[in-house]
N, C-alpha and C positions, 0 to 999 in steps of 0.2 A: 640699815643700822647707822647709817651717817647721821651724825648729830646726838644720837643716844648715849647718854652717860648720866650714870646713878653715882651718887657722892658716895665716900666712906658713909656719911651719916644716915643718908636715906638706907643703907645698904644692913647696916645695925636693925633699923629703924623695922624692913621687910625680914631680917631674919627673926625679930624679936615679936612682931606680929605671929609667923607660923608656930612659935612654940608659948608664946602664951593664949592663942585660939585654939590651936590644934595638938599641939605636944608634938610638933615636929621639930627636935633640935637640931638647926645646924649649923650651932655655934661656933665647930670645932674643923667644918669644912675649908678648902681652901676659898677665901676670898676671890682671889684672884679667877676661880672656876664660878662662884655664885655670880660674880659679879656679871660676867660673860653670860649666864643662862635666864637671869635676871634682866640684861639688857633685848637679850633676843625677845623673850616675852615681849619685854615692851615695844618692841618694834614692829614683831608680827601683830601683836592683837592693836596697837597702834592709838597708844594712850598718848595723852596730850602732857598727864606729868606724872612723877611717882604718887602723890597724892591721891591719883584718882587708880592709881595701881592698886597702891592699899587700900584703899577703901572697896574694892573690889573685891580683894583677897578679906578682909575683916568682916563683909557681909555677905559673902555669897561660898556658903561650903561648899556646893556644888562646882565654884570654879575650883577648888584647891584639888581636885583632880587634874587639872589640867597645871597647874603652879606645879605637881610634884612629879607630874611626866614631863615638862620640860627641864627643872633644874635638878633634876636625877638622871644621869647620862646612860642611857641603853646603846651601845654598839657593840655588838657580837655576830657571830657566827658558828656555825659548827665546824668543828676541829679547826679551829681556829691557833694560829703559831705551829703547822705538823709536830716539828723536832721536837715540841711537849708532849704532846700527846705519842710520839712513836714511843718517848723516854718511858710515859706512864704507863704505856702497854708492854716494855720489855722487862723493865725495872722495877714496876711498882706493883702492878697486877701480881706476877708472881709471890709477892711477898704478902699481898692481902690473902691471896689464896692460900694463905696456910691456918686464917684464919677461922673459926666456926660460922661467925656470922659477919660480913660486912658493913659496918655503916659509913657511908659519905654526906659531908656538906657544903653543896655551891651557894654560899654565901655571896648575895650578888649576881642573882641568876639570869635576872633581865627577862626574857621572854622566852628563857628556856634553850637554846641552840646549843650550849654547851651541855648543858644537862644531858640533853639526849643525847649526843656524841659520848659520853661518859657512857650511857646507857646501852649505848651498840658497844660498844669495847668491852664491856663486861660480859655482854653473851658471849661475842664473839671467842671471852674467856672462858665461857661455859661459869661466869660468876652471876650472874645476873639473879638466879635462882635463890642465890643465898647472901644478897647485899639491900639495901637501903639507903634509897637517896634524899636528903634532904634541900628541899630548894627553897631557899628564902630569900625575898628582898623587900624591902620598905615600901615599893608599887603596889598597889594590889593590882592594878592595871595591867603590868606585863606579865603578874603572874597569870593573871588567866588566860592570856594569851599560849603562856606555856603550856599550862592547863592542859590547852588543845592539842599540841602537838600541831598543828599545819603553820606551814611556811610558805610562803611564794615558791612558784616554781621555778620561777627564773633565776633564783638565787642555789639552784640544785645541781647549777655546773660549776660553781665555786666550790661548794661545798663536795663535791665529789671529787675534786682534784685536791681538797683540803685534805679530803680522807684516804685519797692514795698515796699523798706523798709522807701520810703518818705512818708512814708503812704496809697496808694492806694492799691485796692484791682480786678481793671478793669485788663484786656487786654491789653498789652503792645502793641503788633504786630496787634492790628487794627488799626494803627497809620500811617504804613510802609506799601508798597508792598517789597517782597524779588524779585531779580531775577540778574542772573546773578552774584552771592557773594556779591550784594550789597541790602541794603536798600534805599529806595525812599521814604521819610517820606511825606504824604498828602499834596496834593499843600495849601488847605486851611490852613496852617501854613504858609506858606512862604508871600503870601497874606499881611497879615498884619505886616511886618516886611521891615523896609525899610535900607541896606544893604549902607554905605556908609563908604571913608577913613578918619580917622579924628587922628591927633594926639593930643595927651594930653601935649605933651610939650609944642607946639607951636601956637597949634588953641585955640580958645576960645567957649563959649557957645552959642546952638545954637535954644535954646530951653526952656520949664520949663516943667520938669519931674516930674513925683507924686513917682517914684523910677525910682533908677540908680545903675545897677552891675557892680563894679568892684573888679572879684575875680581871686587875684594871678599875680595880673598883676605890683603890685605898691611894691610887693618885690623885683622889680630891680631895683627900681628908690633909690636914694639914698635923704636925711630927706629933702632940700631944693625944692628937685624937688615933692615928697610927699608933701608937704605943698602947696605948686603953684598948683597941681591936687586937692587935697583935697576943696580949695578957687576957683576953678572949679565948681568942684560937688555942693558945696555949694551955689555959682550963681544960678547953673543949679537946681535946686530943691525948689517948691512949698514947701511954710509954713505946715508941719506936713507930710513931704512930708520922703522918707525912703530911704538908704544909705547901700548898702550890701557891703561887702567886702569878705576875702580870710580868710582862718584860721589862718594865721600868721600875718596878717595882722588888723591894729586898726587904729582909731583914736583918741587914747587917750593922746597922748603927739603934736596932731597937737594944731594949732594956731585955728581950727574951733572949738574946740570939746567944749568950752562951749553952744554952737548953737546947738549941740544935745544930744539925752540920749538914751542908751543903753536898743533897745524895750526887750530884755530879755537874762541875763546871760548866758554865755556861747555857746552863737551865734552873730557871727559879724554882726549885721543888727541894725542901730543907726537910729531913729527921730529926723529930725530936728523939733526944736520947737520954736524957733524966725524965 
């Protein structure tokens, strides 16, 4: 990366490319995040200038797969943050459960490792039966990764101390088949989870969710485009209905947050209550 730097101008320049080629807007992201994922490209694929970046990017659709899995950030894991996920199983489960039917949306799903952790807490609540998950993200790349359900195996002993310390005390690995270095997590998860692209900038709602995940994903977006997502969610979610977000991440200085309240300190999961 030494020596690599893209000007403000080039940087307009590469985002105004993707959305008037492609209709990929990301006008509204943090600069200071494109710029960083924008630099890496150019360093890994090892261009000689942004010119010949763009020019890349303008004739070659087939690279804009690769342009939108690097400067869209995928880092997840399952039961990822425990003391959220114990909060959602103690807290929050019960209260879906009095529902008829469940809908959830992890907006910003990545490759899926959260989803299916969602998807095991729900059985494990005897919910699964009677819920619906919606998993979107702008990739189609990582969704189909999720798609599958397999994961590396070696990442099975992070993820299994993820899932004890959210408070269970079951069998992690009767979850998964191992073979071949990978895990195959139970098709009856996949089942009730419907796997679709959707972007938060530019789509609208599609639905009314009784909860909706979006964690770690809206520390790119920069305050006006946070607020347009935020007036999303807030569409999208039934009266007393539940809003998770990322650890760095709040709605306390948005334009919604009078409409909800803070179901308990020191975990980002807010009620909406109008």
């Amino acid at each position: 990366m030494l020596g690599v730097y893209i000007s403000d101008d080039e940087l307009e320049l590469l985002i105004t490319d993707l959305h008037d080629i492609y209709g990929y807007d990301f006008s509204d992201y943090s600069r200071a995040s494109l710029r960083r994922r924008f630099e890496r490209l150019y360093s890994i694929d090892k261009y000689l200038s942004v010119a010949e970046l763009r020019y890349r990017i303008r004739t070659d659709a087939d690279y804009l797969k690769r342009v939108i899995e690097e400067i869209t950030v995928n880092v997840t894991e399952m039961f990822r943050d425990p003391t959220f996920y114990k909060t959602l199983r103690e807290e929050v489960l019960p209260l879906l459960a009095t529902h008829h039917f469940i809908r959830i949306w992890h907006a910003g799903a990545s490759t899926g490792e959260e989803v299916y952790s969602m998807a095991i807490m729900l059985h494990e609540a005897n919910l699964l039966n009677k819920s619906l998950i919606y998993a979107t993200d702008i990739n189609p790349s990582v969704l189909e990764t999720a798609r599958k359900g397999i994961f590396p195996l070696t990442k099975m002993k992070q993820y299994t101390e993820n899932y004890i310390a959210s408070g269970v005390q079951r069998d992690f690995s009767n979850y998964y088949a191992a073979k071949y270095g990978h895990a195959k997590f139970n098709e009856e998860f996949g089942k009730r989870v419907i796997f679709s692209t959707h972007n938060l900038v530019s789509d609208q709602t599609f639905n009314e969710f009784q909860l909706i995940v979006c964690r770690n994903v809206l520390i790119y977006f920069d305050k006006v485009l946070q607020d347009r997502v935020f007036q999303l969610f807030n569409d999208s979610l039934d009266t007393f209905g539940f809003l998770a977000l990322g650890t760095k991440e709040t709605l306390k200085f948005s334009k919604v947050v009078k409409e909800f309240k803070l179901l308990k300190p020191g975990e980002k999961i807010w009620r909406k209550t109008i």
